[in-house]
C-alpha positions in Angstrom: -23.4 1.7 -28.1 -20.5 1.1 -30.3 -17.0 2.3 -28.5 -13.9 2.5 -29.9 -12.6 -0.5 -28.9 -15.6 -2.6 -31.3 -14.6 -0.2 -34.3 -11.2 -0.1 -34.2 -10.8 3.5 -35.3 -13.9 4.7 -35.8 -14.4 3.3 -39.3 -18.1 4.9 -39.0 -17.8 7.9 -38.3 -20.0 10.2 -39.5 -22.4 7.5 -40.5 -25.7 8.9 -39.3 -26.7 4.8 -38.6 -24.0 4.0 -36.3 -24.0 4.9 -33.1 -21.1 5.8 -30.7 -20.9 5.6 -27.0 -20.7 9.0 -25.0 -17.7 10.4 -25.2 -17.0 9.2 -28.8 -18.8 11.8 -30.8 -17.9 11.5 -34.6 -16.0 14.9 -35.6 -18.4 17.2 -37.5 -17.3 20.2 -39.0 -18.4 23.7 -37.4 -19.4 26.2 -40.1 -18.3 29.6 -39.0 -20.9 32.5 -38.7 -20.9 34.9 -41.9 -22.9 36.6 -44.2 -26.7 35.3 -44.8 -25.7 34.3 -48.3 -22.9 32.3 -47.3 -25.4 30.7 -44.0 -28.0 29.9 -47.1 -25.3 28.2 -48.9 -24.4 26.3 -46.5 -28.4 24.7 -45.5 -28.8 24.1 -49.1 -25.4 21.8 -49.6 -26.5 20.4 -46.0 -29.7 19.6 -47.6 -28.4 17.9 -50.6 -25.9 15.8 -48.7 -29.0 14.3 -47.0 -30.6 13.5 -50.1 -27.1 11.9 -51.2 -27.2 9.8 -47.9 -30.6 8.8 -48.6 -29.8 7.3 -52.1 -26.7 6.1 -51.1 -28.6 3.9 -48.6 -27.9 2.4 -44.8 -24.0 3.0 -45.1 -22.9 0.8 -42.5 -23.3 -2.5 -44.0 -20.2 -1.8 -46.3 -17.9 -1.2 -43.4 -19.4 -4.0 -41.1 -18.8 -6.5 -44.1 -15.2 -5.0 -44.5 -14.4 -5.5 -40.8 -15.9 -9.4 -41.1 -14.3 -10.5 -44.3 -10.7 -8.8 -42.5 -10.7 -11.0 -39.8 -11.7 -14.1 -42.6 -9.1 -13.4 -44.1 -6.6 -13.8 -40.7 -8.3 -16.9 -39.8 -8.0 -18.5 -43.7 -4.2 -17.3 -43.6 -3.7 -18.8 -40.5 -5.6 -21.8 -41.7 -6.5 -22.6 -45.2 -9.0 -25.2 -44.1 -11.1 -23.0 -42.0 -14.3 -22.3 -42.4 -15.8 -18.7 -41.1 -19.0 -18.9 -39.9 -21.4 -15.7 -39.2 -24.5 -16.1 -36.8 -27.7 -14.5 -37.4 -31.0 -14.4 -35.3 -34.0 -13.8 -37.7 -37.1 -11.9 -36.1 -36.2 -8.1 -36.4 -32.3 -9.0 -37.8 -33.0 -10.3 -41.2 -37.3 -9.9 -41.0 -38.7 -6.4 -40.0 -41.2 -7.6 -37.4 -41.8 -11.0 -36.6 -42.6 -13.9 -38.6 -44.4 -15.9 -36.1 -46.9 -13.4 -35.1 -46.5 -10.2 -38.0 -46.2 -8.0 -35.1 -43.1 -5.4 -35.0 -42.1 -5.7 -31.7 -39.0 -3.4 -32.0 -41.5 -0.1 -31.9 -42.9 -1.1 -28.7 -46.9 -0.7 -29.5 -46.8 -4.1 -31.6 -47.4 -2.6 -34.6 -49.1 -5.9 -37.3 -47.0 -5.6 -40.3 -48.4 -8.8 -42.3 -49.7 -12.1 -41.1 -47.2 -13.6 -39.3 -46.9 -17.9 -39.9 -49.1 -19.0 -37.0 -52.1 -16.7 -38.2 -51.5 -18.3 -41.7 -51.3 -21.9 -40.4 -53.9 -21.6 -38.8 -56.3 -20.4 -41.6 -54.7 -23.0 -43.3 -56.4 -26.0 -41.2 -52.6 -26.8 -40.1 -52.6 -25.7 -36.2 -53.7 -28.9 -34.2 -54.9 -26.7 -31.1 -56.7 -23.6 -33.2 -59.3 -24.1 -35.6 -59.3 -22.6 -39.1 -62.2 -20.3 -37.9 -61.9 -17.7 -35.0 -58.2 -19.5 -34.1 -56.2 -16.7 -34.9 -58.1 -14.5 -32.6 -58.4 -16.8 -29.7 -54.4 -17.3 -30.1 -53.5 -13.7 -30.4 -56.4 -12.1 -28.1 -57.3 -14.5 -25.5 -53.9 -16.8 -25.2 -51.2 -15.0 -26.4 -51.4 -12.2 -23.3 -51.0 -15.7 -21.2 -48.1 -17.0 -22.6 -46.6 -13.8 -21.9 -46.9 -13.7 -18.3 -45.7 -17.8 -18.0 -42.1 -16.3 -19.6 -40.5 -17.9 -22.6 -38.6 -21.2 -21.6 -42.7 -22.1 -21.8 -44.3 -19.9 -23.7 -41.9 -20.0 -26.9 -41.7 -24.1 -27.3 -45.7 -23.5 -26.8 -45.8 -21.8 -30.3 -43.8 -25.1 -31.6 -46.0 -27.9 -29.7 -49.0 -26.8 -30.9 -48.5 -28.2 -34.4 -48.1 -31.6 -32.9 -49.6 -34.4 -34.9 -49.8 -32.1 -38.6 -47.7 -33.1 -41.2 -44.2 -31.9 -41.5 -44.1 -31.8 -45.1 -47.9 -29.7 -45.7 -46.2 -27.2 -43.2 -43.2 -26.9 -44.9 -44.7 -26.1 -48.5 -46.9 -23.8 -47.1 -44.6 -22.0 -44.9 -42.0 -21.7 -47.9 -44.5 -20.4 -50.0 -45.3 -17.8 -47.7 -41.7 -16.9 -47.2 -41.4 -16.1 -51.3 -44.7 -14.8 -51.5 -44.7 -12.9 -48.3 -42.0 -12.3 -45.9 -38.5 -11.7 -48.2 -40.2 -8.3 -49.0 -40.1 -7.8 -45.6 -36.2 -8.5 -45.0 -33.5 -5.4 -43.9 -32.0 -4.2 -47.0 -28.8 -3.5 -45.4 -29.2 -7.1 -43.7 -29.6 -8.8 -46.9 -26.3 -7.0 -48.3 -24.5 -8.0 -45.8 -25.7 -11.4 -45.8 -25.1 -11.3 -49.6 -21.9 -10.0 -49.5 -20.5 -12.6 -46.5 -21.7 -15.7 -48.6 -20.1 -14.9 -51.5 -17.1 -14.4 -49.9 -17.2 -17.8 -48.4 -17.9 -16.9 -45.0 -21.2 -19.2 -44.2 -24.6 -17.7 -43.0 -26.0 -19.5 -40.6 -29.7 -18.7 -38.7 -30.0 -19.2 -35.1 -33.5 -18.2 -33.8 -36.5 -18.2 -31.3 -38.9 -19.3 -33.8 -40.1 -22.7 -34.3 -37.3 -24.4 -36.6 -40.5 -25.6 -38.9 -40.9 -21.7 -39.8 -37.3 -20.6 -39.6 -36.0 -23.6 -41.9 -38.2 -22.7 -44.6 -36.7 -19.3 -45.2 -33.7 -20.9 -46.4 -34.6 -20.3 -50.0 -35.2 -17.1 -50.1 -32.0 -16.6 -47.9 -30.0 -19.3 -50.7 -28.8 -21.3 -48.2 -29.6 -24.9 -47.0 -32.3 -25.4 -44.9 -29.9 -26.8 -42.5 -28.0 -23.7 -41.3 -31.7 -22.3 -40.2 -32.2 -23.5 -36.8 -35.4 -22.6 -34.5 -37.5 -24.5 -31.8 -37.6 -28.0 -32.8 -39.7 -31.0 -31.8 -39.1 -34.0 -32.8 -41.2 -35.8 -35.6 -42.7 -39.2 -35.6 -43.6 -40.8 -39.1 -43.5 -37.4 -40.6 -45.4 -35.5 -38.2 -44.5 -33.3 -35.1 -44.9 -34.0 -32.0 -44.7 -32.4 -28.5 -41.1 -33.1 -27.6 -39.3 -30.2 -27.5 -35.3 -30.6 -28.5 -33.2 -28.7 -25.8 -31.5 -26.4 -25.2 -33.8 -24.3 -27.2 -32.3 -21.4 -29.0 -32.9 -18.6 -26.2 -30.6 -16.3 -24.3 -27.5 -18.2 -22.9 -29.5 -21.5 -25.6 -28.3 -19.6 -28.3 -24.9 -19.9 -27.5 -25.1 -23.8 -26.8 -26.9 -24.4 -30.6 -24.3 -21.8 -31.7 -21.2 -24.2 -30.2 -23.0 -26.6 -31.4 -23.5 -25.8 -35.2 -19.5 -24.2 -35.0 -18.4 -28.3 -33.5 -21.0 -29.7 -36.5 -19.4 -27.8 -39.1 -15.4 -29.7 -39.8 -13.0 -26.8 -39.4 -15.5 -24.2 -38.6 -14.9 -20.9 -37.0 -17.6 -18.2 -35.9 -16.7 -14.9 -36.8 -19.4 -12.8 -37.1 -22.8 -12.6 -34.9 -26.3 -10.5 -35.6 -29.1 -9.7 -33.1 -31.6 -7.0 -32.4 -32.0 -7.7 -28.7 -30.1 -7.7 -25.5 -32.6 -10.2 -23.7 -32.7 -12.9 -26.8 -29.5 -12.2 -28.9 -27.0 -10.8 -26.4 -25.5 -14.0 -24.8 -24.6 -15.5 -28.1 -23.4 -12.0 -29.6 -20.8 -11.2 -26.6 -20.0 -15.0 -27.6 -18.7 -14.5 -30.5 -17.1 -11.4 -29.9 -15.2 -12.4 -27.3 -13.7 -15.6 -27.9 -10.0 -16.5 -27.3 -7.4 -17.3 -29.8 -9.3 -17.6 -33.4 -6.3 -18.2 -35.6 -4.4 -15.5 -37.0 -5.2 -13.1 -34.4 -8.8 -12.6 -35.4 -11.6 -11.3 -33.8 -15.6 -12.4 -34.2 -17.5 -9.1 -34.5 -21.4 -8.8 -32.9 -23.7 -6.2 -34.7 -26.9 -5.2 -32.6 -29.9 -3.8 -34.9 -32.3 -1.4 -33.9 -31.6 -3.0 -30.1 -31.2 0.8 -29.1 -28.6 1.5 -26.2 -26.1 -1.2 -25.0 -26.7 -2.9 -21.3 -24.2 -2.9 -18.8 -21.6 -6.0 -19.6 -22.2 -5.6 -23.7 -21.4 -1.6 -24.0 -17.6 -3.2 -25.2 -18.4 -6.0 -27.3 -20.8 -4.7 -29.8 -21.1 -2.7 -32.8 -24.6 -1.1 -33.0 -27.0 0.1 -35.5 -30.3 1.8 -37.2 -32.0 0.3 -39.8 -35.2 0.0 -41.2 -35.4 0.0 -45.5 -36.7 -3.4 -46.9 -36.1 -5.6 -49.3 -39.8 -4.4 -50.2 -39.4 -0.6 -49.9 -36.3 -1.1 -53.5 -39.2 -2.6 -55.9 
């Protein structure tokens, strides 16, 4: 939930897509009780303030950007060489669903929104352990439950090793092809405006997900940004193929926030001050990161945005700023 002390003033009240922590309602006015003319006045301006809502889009992405680009300013002012830096996962942040497997796993019933890059590799003759025929349902049917009940430090490398031996170069092409053709429809609007709106204000996008890094790197150009700020699961490659070994720590719960130290110590003069995430179990680690570190120059603060993660967890309830969303990039053509 997002409490007072992560909105410093309430900034968002009365957005219907922010959320605040019991206690912190957002003041709403009470319309006295009259005359039946005066209570069907007041449904039908009710009524067309929610269609002005509606047009006027997820609201909160104007104020979150506003809060970033403050505390940019602080650190630039404090020193003109910095660099701000803003952390994003991808699956369910920037993509609605997932683009490993197409599955929406934010509803809870895994809900197939499109085929996801491992069903399309797969087809494609470019999955060493599935074949191009039947693979995809021997994956998703028969292994997939597996890998579930193994947990993630295996299961999640898993969906990078099996590519081992293909050609790093014939996945990439396809897989950025699929991201154009495919999956940018498929990206928050409000995301993409606030990713948008950061970059050209010099604060850096960065990507920081669960994925395998050969999926996850080839978004960069529909995101505009090198393919080195979009880190996944990587394996190394061997005269231009992948193999099985897996580079560690892998970006996963308390991993994200060592490849997050990691890209801030890459990047000369870098500073993270903003972080995105849609779950407590994947993204939380590295967004209480950024939100709590000491001493950014100039006072700042980093600011961590949770999407669609629903209520906040004992130990984040403090830190985070959290919100609906669900319009595409796809749902504004």
């Amino acid at each position: 939930m997002a409490t007072g002390k992560a909105l410093d003033g309430k900034p968002y009240a009365g957005n219907p897509h922010v959320r605040f922590d019991e206690g912190e309602v957002a003041p709403a006015a009470t319309p006295r009780r009259g005359s039946l003319l005066y209570k069907t006045l007041t449904m039908i301006i009710a009524a067309f303030a929610a269609v002005l809502s509606s047009l006027a889009g997820e609201s909160h992405a104007d104020a979150i950007v506003a809060r970033v680009l403050e505390n940019a300013a602080k650190i630039r002012a404090a020193d003109p060489n910095a660099v701000p830096m803003a952390f994003w996962d991808f699956d369910g942040t920037i993509i609605k669903g997932d683009i490993s497997e197409g599955v929406d796993f934010a509803t809870g019933s895994e809900v197939k929104l499109y085929k996801g890059l491992i069903e399309r590799t797969i087809e494609s003759g470019l999955n060493t352990v599935y074949p191009a025929d039947g693979g995809w349902e021997q994956y998703w049917k028969r292994d997939y439950p597996r890998l579930n009940e193994i947990g993630r430090w295996i299961a999640w490398p898993y969906n990078a090793q099996m590519y081992h031996g293909q050609s790093a170069a014939a996945l990439d092409a396809l897989c950025e092809t699929e991201c154009e053709r495919v999956y940018r429809k498929w990206y928050f609007a409000s995301s993409m405006k606030m990713w948008r709106a950061l970059e050209n204000a010099g604060v850096e996008n960065y990507v920081v997900s669960a994925s395998p890094e050969i999926f996850v790197r080839n978004t960069a150009k529909s995101l505009g940004v090198p393919a080195w700020r979009c880190r996944g699961i990587r394996v190394e490659s061997a005269g231009g193929r992948l193999t099985t070994r897996v580079v560690w720590p892998i970006p996963v719960g308390e991993g994200k926030v060592e490849n997050v130290r990691d890209m801030v110590l890459a990047r000369p003069n870098g500073v993270a001050v903003a972080a995105f995430g849609n779950s407590y179990s994947t993204d939380g680690a590295f967004l209480r990161y950024v939100a709590t570190q000491p001493s950014l120059p100039g006072g700042a603060k980093g600011t961590a945005v949770m999407i669609n993660g629903g209520k906040a967890v004992p130990g984040y309830t403090e830190h985070f700023i959290t919100v609906d969303q669900s319009e595409t990039e796809g749902d504004r053509l």
